[in-house]
C-alpha positions in Angstrom: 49.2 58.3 42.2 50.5 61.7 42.4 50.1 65.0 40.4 50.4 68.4 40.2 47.5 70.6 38.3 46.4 74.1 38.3 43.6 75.2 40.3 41.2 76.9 37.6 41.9 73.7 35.2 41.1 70.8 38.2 38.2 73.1 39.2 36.5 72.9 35.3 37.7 69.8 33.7 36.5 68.1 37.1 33.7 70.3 37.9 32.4 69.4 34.0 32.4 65.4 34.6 31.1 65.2 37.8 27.9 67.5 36.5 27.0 64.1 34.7 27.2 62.1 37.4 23.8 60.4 39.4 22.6 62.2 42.1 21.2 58.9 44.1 22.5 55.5 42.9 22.2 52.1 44.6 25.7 51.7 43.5 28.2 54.2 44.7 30.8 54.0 42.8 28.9 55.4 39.9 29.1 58.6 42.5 33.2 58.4 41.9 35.5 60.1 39.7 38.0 57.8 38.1 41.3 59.3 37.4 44.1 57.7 35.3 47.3 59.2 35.7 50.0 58.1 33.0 51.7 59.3 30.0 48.6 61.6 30.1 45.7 62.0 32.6 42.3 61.7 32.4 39.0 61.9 34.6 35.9 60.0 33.7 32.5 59.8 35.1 29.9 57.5 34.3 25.5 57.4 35.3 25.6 54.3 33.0 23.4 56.1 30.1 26.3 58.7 29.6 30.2 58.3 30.4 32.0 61.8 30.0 35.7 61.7 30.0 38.4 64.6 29.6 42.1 65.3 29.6 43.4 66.8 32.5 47.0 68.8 32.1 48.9 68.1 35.2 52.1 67.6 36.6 52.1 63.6 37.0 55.0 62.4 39.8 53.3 59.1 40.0 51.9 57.0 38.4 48.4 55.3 39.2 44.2 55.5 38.8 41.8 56.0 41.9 38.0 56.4 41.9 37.4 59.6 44.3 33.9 60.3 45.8 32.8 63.3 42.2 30.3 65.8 43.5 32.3 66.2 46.8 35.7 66.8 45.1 34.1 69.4 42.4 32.9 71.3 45.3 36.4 71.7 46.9 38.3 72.4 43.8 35.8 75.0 42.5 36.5 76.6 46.1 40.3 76.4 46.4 42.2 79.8 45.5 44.0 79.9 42.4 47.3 78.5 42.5 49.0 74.6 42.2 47.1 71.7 43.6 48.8 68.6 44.5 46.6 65.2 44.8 47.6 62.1 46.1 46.0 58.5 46.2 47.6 56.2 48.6 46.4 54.1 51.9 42.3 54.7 50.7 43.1 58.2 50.9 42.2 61.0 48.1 44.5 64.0 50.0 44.2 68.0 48.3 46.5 70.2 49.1 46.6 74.0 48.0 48.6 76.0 50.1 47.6 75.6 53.8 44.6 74.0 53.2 44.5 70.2 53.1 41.4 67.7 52.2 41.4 64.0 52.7 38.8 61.8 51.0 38.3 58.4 51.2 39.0 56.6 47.8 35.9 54.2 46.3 37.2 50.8 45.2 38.0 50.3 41.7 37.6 47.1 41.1 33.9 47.7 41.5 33.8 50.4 38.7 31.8 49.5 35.6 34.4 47.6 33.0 34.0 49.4 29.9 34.2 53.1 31.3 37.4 51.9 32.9 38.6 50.8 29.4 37.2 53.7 28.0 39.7 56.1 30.3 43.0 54.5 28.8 41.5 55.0 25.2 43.5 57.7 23.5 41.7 60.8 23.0 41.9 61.9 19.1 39.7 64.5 17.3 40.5 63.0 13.7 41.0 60.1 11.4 43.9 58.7 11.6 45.8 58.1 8.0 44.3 55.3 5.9 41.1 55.7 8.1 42.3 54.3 11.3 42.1 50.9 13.1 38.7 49.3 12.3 38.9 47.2 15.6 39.5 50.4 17.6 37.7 52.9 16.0 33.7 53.1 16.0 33.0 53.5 12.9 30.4 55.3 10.6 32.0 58.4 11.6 32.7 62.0 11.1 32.9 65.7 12.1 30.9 68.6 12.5 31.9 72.0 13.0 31.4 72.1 17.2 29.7 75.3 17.4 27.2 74.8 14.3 25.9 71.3 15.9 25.7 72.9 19.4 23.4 75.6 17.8 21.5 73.3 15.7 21.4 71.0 19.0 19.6 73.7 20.7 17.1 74.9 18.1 15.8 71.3 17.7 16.1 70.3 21.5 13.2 72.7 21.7 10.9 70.6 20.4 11.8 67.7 22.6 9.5 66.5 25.3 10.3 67.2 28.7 9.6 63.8 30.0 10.5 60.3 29.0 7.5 58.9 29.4 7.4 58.1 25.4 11.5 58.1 25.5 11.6 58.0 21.8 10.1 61.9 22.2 12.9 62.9 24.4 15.2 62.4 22.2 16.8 64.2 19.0 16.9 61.8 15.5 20.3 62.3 13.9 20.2 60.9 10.3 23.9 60.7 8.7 23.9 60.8 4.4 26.8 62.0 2.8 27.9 65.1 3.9 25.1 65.9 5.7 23.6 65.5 9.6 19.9 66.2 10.1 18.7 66.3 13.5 15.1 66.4 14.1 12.7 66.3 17.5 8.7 66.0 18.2 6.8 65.9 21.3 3.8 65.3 19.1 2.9 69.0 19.1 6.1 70.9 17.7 8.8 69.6 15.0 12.2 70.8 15.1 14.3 69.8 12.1 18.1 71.0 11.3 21.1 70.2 8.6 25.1 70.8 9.6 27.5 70.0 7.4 29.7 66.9 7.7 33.7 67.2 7.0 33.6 63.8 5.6 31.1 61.6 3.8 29.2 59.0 5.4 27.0 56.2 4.5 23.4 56.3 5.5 22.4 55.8 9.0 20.3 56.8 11.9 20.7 57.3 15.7 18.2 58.4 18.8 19.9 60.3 21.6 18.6 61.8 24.5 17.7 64.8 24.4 19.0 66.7 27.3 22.3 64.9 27.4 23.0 65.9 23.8 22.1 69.3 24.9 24.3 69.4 27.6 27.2 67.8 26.1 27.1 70.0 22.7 27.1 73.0 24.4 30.2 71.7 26.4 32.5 71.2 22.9 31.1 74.3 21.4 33.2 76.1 24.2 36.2 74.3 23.3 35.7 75.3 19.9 37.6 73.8 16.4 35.5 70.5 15.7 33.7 67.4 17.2 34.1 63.9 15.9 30.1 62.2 15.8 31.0 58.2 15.6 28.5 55.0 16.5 29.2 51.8 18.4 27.7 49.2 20.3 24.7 51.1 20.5 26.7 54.6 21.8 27.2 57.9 20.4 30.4 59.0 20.8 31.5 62.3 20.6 35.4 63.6 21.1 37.7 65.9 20.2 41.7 66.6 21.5 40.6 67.3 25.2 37.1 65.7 25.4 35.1 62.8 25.2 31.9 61.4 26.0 29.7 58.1 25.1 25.8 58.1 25.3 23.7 55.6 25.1 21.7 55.8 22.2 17.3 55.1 22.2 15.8 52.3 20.5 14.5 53.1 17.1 13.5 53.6 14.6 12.2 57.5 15.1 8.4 58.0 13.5 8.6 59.4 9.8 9.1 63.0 11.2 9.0 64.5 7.2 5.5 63.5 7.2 4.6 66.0 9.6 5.6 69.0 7.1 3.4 70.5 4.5 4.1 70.1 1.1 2.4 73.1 0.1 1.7 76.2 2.1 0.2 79.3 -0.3 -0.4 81.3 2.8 3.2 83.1 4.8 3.4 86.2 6.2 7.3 87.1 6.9 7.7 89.6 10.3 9.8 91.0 12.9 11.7 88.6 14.8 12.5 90.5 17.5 9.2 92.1 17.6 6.6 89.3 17.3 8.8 87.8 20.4 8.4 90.8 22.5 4.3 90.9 21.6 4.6 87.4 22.5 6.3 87.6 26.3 3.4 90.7 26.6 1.0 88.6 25.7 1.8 85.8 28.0 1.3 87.6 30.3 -2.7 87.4 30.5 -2.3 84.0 27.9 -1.6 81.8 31.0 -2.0 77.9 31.0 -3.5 76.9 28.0 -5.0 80.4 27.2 -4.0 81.0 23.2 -2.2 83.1 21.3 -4.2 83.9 18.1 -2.8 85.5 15.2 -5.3 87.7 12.5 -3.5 88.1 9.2 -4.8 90.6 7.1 -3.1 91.9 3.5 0.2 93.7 5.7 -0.3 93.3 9.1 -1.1 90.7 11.8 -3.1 91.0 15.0 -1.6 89.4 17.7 -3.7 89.2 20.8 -5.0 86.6 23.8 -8.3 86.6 26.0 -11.6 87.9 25.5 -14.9 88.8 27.6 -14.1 89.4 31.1 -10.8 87.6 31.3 -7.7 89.9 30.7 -7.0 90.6 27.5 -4.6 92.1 25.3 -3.9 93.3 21.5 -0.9 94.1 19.1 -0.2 94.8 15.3 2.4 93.9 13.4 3.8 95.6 10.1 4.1 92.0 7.9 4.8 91.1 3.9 2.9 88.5 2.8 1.2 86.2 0.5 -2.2 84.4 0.4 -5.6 84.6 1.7 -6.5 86.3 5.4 -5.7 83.9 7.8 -6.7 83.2 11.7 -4.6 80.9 13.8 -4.2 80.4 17.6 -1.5 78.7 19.1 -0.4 77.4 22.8 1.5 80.8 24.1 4.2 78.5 25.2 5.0 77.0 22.6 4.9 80.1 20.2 7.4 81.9 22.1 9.6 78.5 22.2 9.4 78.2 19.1 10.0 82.3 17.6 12.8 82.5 20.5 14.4 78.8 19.0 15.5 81.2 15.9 18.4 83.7 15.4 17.5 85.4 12.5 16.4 88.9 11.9 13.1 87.8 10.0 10.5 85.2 10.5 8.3 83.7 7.8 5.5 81.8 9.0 3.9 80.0 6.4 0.0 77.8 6.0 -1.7 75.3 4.3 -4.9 76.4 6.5 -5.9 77.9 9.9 -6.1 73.5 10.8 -2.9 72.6 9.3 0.7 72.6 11.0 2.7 76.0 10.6 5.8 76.4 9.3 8.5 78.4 10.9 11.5 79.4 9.0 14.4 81.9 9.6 17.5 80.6 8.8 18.4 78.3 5.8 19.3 75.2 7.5 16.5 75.0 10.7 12.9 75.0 10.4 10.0 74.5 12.7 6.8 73.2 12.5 3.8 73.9 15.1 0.5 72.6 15.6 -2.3 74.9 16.0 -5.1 75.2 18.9 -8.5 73.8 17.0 -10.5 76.3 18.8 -13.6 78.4 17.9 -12.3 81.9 17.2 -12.2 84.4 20.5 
């Protein structure tokens, strides 16, 4: 094998794939890069839970596909000046050359590489339906598309509410429920609710999928920067997600999610509506001396709310807020933590907050297609 690609290109499209790769693995060629050089070249990289593959553009003077040792050759790449880079696979040798400088890895046999990624790296890379819907034998099917930059966003406002450990795995892990023209993604940890809507480009039929968390995260963010669209499809238990340049399977969590919608009031007479930006920056303040598990209480009166943390000879610390509002005076405390995760996982100018009862699960709402639901502190009031 032997191509020709420029440096800034190599450095991301290589430098993206071998982020997902394991950083300890008792088998090392999951620590490899597998590159396929043909009619077009890719690079794929696999940890077993996630395979990420994308399209290189390159020069390609010979054909072939080598497994090269991932973490080492995104480090060189990223540090090569800018300019053509010529790699070439032959003898057990991975040579870079750019310029004067020349690298020689040693290749990673594969034969040993897991089967299906390998298959995976000759699959064309599509972002759309083929006429007459495509090859059923081929093509994973339910599937659709999502604006990339919309899921990305509603990615990250429900990834919020994720746990940070897989101890419960189904907890770290975002719910994506496909009807019609619709996506709703939805994560607990028990304590917060994140739920979110993005519009499908084509109808689907009902269905439901658990996918880590953090590798949704990651990967979203990733086709949001290529911009245009993302195709969502599900098979053999995998997520996939692609468009012209990029693709990437995850394994999917076993389900079925708990009945998240449960978890929302029905009824909430009390909301106060505020300053975004403002109720944030009392927040951060007021972290400050809420430390730990230290709350954040909120005092609602007829137009304002008292924001404030500590008491007696602990440090303490008070705000008001200018709010419009509805309902009966109100008293809440919440975890600090997750009050400032949870006013910073919106974009909007204006935050409503609205109650059942100083007991009951808040409501957070902003924008028209997110909401957020957070549990308050049962604590005697400070």
């Amino acid at each position: 094998m032997k191509l020709v690609a420029d440096q800034q290109e190599l450095a991301a499209r290589v430098g993206w794939v071998a982020g997902g790769l394991p950083h300890r693995t008792s088998t090392p060629v999951l620590l490899g890069l597998l590159f396929t050089a043909g009619s077009s070249t890719t690079v794929a990289g696999t940890d077993h839970a996630m395979t990420a593959q994308v399209r290189l553009d390159c020069q390609v003077d010979a054909e072939g596909t080598c497994l090269v040792p991932g973490r080492m050759l995104a480090e060189i790449t990223k540090l090569l000046p800018p300019g053509p880079v010529e790699l070439t696979a032959a003898d057990n040798r991975f040579v870079v050359r750019s310029g004067d400088a020349v690298y020689s890895l040693p290749l990673l046999p594969v034969a040993d590489y897991p089967t299906n990624t390998a298959e995976r790296s000759q699959a064309p890379l599509v972002a759309e339906r083929s006429e007459g819907g495509g090859d059923a034998a081929s093509s994973p099917s339910p599937r659709s598309a999502v604006d990339a930059g919309e899921f990305a966003v509603a990615v990250g406002q429900v990834g919020v509410s994720a746990a940070r450990d897989d101890v419960v795995p189904a907890l770290a892990g975002i719910n994506l429920s496909f009807s019609g023209d619709t996506v709703e993604l939805a994560s607990t940890d028990r304590y917060r609710l994140g739920i979110a809507q993005v519009r499908l480009t084509e109808t689907v039929a009902a269905f439901d999928v658990l996918v880590p968390a953090k590798a949704l995260g990651d990967l979203s963010r990733a086709f949001a920067a290529d911009g245009g669209q993302v195709l969502l499809s599900l098979a053999d238990e995998t997520l996939l997600l692609r468009n012209n340049d990029r693709s990437a399977w995850v394994r999917t969590l076993s389900g079925p999610y708990l009945p998240y919608r449960r978890i929302v009031p029905a009824d909430t007479p009390i909301s106060a509506t505020v300053d975004r930006a403002a109720l944030r920056d009392v927040a951060k303040r007021l972290s400050i001396v809420a430390d730990g598990m230290t709350p954040i209480w909120l005092e609602y009166g007829a137009s304002s709310v008292r924001v404030y943390a500590g008491s007696g000879d602990d440090a303490s610390g008070a705000e008001t807020l200018a709010i419009t509002g509805s309902g009966d005076p109100l008293t809440v405390a919440f975890t600090g933590r997750l009050l400032l995760d949870a006013i910073n996982s919106f974009t909007g100018d204006r935050l409503t907050m609205s109650y059942t009862g100083g007991r009951q699960p808040a409501v957070l709402t902003s924008e028209p297609n997110y909401l957020h639901v957070i549990t308050p502190r049962l604590l005697p009031q400070a």
